[in-house]
C-alpha positions in Angstrom: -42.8 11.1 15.4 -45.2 8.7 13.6 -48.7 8.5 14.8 -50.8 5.2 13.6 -54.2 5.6 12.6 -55.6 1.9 12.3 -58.3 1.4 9.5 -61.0 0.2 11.5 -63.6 2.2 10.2 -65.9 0.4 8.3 -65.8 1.2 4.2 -69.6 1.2 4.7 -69.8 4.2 7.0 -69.4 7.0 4.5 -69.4 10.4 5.5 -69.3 11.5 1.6 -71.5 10.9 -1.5 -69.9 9.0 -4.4 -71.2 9.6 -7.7 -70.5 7.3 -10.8 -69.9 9.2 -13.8 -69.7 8.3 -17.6 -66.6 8.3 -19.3 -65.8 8.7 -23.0 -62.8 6.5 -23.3 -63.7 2.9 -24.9 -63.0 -0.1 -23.8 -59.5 -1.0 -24.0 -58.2 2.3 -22.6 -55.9 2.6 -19.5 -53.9 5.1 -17.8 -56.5 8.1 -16.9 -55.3 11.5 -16.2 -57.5 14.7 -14.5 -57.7 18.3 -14.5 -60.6 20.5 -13.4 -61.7 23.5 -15.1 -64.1 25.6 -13.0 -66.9 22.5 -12.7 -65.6 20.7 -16.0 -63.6 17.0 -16.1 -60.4 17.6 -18.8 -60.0 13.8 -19.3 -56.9 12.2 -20.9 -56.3 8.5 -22.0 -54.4 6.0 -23.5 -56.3 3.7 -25.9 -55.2 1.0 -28.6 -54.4 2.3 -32.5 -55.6 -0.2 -35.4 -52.2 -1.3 -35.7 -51.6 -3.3 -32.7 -47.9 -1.9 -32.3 -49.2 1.3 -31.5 -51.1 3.4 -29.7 -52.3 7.0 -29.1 -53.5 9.7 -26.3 -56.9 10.7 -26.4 -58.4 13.7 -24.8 -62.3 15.1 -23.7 -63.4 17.8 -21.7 -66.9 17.3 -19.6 -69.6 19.7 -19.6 -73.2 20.1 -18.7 -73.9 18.4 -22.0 -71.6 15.6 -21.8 -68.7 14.9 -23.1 -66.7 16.8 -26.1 -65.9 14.8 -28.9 -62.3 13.0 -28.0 -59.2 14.7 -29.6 -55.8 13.0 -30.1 -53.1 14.5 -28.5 -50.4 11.7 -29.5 -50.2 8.6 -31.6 -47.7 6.2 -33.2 -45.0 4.1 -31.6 -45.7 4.9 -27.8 -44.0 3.9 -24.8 -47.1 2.6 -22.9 -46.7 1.8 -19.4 -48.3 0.8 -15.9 -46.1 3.1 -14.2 -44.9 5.7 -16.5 -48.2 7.5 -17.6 -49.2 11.0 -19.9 -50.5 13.6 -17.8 -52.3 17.4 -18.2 -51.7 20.4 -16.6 -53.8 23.4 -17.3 -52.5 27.1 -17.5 -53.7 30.3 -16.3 -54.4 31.6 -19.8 -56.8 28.4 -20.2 -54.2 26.1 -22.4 -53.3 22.6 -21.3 -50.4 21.5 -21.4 -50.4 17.2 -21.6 -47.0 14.8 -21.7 -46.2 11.5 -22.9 -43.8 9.0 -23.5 -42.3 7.5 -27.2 -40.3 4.8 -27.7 -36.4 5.1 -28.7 -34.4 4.0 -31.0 -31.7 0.9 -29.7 -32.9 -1.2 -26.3 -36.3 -2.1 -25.6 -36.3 0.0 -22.6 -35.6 3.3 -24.0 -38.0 5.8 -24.8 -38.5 9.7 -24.6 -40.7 12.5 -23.5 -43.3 14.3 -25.8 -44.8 17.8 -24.7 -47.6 19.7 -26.8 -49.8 22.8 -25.6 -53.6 23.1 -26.8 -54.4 26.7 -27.1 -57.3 28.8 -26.9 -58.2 27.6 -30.9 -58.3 24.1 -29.8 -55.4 23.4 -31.7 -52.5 21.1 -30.1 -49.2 22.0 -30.8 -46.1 20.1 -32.5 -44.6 17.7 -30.0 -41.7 19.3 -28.5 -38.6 17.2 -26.9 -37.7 18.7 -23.2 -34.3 17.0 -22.8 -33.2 18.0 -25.9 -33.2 14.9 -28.2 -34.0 11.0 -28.1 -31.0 9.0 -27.0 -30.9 5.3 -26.1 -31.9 6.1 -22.7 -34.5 6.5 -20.1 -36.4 9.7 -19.7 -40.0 9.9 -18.0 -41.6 10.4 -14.9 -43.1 13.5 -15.6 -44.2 15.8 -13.5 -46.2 18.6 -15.1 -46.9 22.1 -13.6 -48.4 25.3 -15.2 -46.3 28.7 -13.8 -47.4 32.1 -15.1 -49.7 32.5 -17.7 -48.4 30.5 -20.9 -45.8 28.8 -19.0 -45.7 24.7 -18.2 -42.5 23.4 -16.6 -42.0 19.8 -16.5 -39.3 17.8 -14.3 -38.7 14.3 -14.8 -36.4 11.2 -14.4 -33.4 11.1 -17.2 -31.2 8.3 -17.4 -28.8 9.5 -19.8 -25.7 9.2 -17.6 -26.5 5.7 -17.1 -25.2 4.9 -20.2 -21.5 6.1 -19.3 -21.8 4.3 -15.7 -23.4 7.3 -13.8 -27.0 7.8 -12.0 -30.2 8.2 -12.7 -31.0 12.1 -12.5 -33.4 14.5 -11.4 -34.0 17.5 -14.2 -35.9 20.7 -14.9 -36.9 22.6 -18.0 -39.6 25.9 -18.4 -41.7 25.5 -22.0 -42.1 29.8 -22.3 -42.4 31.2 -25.9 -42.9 28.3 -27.7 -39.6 27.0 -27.0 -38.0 24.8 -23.8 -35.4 26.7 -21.6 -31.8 25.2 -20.7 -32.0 22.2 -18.3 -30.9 21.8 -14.9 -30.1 19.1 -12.8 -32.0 19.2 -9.2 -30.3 15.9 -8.0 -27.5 13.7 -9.9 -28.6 10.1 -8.4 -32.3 9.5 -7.8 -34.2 6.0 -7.8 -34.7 4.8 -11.1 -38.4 4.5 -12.3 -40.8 6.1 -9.4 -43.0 8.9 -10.1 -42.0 12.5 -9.2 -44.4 15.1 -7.9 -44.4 19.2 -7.8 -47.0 22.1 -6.6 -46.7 25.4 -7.4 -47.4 28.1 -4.9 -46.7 32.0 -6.3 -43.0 31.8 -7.5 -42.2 28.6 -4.9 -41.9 25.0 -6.1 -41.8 22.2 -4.2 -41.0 18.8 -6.1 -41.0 15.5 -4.3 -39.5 12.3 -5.6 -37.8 9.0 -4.5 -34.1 9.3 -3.9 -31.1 7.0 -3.8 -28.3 6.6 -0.8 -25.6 4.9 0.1 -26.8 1.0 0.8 -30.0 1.1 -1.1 -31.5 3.1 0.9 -34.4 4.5 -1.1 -36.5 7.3 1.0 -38.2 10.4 -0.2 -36.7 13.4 -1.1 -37.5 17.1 -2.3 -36.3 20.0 -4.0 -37.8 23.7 -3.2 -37.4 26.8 -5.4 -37.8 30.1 -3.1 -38.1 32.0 -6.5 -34.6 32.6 -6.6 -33.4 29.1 -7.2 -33.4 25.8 -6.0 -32.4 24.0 -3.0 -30.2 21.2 -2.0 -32.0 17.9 -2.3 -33.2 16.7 1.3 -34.8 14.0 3.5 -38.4 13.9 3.6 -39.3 10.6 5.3 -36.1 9.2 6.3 -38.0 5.6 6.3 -34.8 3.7 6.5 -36.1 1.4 3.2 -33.5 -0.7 2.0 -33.9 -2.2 -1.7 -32.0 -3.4 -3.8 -34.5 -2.0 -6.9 -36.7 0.8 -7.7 -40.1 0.0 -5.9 -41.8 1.6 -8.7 -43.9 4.1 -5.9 -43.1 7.4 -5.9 -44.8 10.2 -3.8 -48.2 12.6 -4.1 -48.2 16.2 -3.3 -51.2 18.6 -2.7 -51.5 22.0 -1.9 -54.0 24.6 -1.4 -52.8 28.4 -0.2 -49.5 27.8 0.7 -50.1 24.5 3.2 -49.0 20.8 1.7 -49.6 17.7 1.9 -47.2 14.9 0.6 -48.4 11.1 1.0 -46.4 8.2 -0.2 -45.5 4.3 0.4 -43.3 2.8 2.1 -42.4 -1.2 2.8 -39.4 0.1 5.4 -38.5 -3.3 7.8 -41.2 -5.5 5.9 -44.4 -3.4 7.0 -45.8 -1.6 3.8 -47.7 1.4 4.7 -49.4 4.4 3.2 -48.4 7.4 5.4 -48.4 11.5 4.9 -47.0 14.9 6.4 -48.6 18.3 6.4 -46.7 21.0 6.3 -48.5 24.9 6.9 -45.2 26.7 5.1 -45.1 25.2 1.8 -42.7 23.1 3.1 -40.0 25.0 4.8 -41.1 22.9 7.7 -43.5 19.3 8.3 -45.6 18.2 11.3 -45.9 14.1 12.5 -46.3 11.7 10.0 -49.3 10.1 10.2 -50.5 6.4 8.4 -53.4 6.2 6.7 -53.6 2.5 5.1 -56.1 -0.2 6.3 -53.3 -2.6 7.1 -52.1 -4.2 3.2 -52.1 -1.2 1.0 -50.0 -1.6 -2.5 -49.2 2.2 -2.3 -49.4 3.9 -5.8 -50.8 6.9 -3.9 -52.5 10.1 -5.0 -53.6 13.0 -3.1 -55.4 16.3 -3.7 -56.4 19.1 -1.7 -59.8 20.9 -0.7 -60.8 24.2 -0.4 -61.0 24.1 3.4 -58.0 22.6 3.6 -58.3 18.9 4.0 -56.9 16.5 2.2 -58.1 13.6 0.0 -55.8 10.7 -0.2 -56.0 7.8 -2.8 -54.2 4.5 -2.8 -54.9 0.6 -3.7 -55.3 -2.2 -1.2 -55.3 -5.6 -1.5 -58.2 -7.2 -0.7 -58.6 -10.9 -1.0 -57.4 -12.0 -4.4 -57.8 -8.0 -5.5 -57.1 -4.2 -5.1 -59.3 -1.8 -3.8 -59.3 1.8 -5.3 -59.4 3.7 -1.5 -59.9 7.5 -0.6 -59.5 8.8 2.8 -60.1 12.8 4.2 -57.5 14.3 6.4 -58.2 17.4 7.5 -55.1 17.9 9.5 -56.7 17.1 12.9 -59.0 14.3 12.2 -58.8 11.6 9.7 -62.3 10.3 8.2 -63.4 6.4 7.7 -61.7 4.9 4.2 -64.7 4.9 1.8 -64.2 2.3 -1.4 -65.0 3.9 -4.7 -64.5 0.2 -6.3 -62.0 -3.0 -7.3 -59.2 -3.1 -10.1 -56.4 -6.0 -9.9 -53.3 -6.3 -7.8 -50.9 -6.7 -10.7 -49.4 -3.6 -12.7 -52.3 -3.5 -15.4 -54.5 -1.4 -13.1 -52.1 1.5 -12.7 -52.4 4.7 -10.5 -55.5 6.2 -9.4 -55.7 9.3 -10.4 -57.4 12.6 -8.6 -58.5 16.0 -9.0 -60.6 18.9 -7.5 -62.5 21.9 -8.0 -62.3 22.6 -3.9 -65.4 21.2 -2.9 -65.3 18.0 -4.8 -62.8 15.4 -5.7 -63.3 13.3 -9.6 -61.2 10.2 -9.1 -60.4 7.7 -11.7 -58.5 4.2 -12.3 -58.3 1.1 -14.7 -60.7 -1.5 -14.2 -58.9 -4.7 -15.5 -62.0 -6.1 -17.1 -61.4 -8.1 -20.6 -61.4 -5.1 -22.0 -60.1 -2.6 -19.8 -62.1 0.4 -18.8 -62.0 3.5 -17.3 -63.7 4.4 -14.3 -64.4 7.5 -13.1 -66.8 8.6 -9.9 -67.0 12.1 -8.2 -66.9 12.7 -4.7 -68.9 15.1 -2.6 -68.8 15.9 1.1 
């Protein structure tokens, strides 16, 4: 069953305090991605080289001080996207593990996946290749999670079937030791160029991502490890959305103690929507879907989860010739008013919003398509 929850409250009546923080990218710089360490921000950006045909990935951790002076994780010929963005995960053992994207050799459109660990010396690692080598293909979408201590898998899109007339793919690999484990395939036709999603809980996995089916049908799907191995791919929204290309809007998951939350987008029958599921069993089983937009959302959704349980849903909206950077609480039985942290642009410049917490607060931030660019960031309290 679906259950619509119509954004009437006003973006005025706030039940949370937003705070707007200082951010050490500079202008120019796009594409944020968050971690929190105990109370700290780990920040990571993409901002322009001096050669204008390149680019590099720029990192800073927040403290009672301010900022840490920015470290570059990446540079050189990168694949920079709206879409297809690096990302950090930090470990048990207190390294962070951060992805991103190079260009290929042959067609414009290929490029490759770059991995690198900063250890407890603050030193970043040699780039490392998860699928193996660069080929004339696709591979991206990352999806970044730290196991046990030292361990980062990553699962992502890889296209390199498409070159000998098969499907996009779904595939796996464990960084341990230094080195990248075999790959495996979790599903052998996927949609094209959405973003993937995973949570960790004890052994379990749970990865969510936009499938493909038979007519163009183009729904959500996931993939569970039980520790053992991994499951079948199945339905997760079974939205019925026909399209004949990738939407470019892939799902959010959040956990906290075993329950999740997934959220994504739809535009099924010609009614876009932001909607999400709960489920208390790390997703052996979901309740009602329930819609969360305020009537013209764009999607590009994130989501994380509080200590208490509740979630904290992001998206954009339009709103009048703009986009809205939204949040919106869900504890599971009540859904809170949509509060506005602030306004980007409609088209594919402003990116994802991006979130993370410490389980009492959520630090959100997005691209600001000023001339420059900028960063935004803002922490939110309840």
């Amino acid at each position: 069953m679906l259950a619509l929850v119509p954004g009437g409250c006003s973006r005025g009546e706030r039940e949370a305090r937003i705070h707007a923080l200082e951010t050490p990218a500079p202008p120019g710089s796009v594409f944020p991605s968050l971690v929190v360490r105990d109370d700290r921000l780990l920040l990571s950006w993409t901002e322009p080289a001096s050669d204008a045909s390149e680019a590099r990935i720029r990192f800073s951790e927040s403290s009672a001080d301010g900022w840490s002076q920015s470290e570059t994780i990446g540079s050189g010929a990168l694949f920079v996207n709206w879409a297809d963005f690096p990302s950090l995960a930090l470990n048990p053992d207190g390294s962070i593990g951060a992805q991103w994207l190079v260009r290929g050799g042959g067609p414009a459109w290929a490029y490759g996946i770059r991995f690198a660990v900063r250890g407890s010396a603050g030193e970043w690692s040699q780039p490392g290749i998860p699928h193996g080598r660069d080929r004339a293909a696709e591979h991206g979408f990352v999806s970044l999670l730290a196991g046990a201590r030292g361990q980062f898998e990553l699962i992502w899109l890889d296209g390199r079937e498409m070159e000998h007339g098969g499907e996009m793919e779904l595939r796996h690999t464990t960084w341990r030791g230094g080195q990248f484990e075999p790959e495996r395939i979790l599903d052998d036709d996927v949609c094209t160029c959405c973003q993937t999603d995973a949570v960790v809980f004890g052994e379990q996995r749970f990865v969510a991502y936009r499938d493909h089916a038979a007519g163009e049908i183009r729904d959500i799907s996931y993939v569970r490890f039980d520790g053992a191995d991994w499951s079948a791919p199945a339905p997760l929204s079974n939205d019925g959305w026909q399209i004949g290309a990738c939407p470019v809007n892939g799902p959010a998951l959040g956990s906290h103690e075993g329950s999740l939350t997934l959220v994504w987008f739809t535009q099924a029958r010609d009614e876009p929507g932001v909607w999400a599921k709960r489920s208390n069993d790390f997703g052996e089983s979901f309740g009602d879907a329930l819609r969360l937009d305020d009537g013209d959302p764009i999607g590009r959704v994130d989501v994380s989860v509080l200590g208490d349980g509740s979630a904290v849903i992001a998206w954009l909206e339009r709103v009048d010739d703009e986009a809205a950077v939204l949040l919106r609480r869900w504890n599971g039985d009540q859904v809170g008013p949509i509060i506005e942290l602030g306004r980007t642009a409609a088209h594919r410049g402003s990116g994802f919003p991006r979130l993370a917490t410490d389980g009492s607060s959520v630090w959100a931030g997005w691209t600001e398509t000023s001339r420059p660019s900028r960063i935004r960031l803002a922490r939110v309290d309840w």
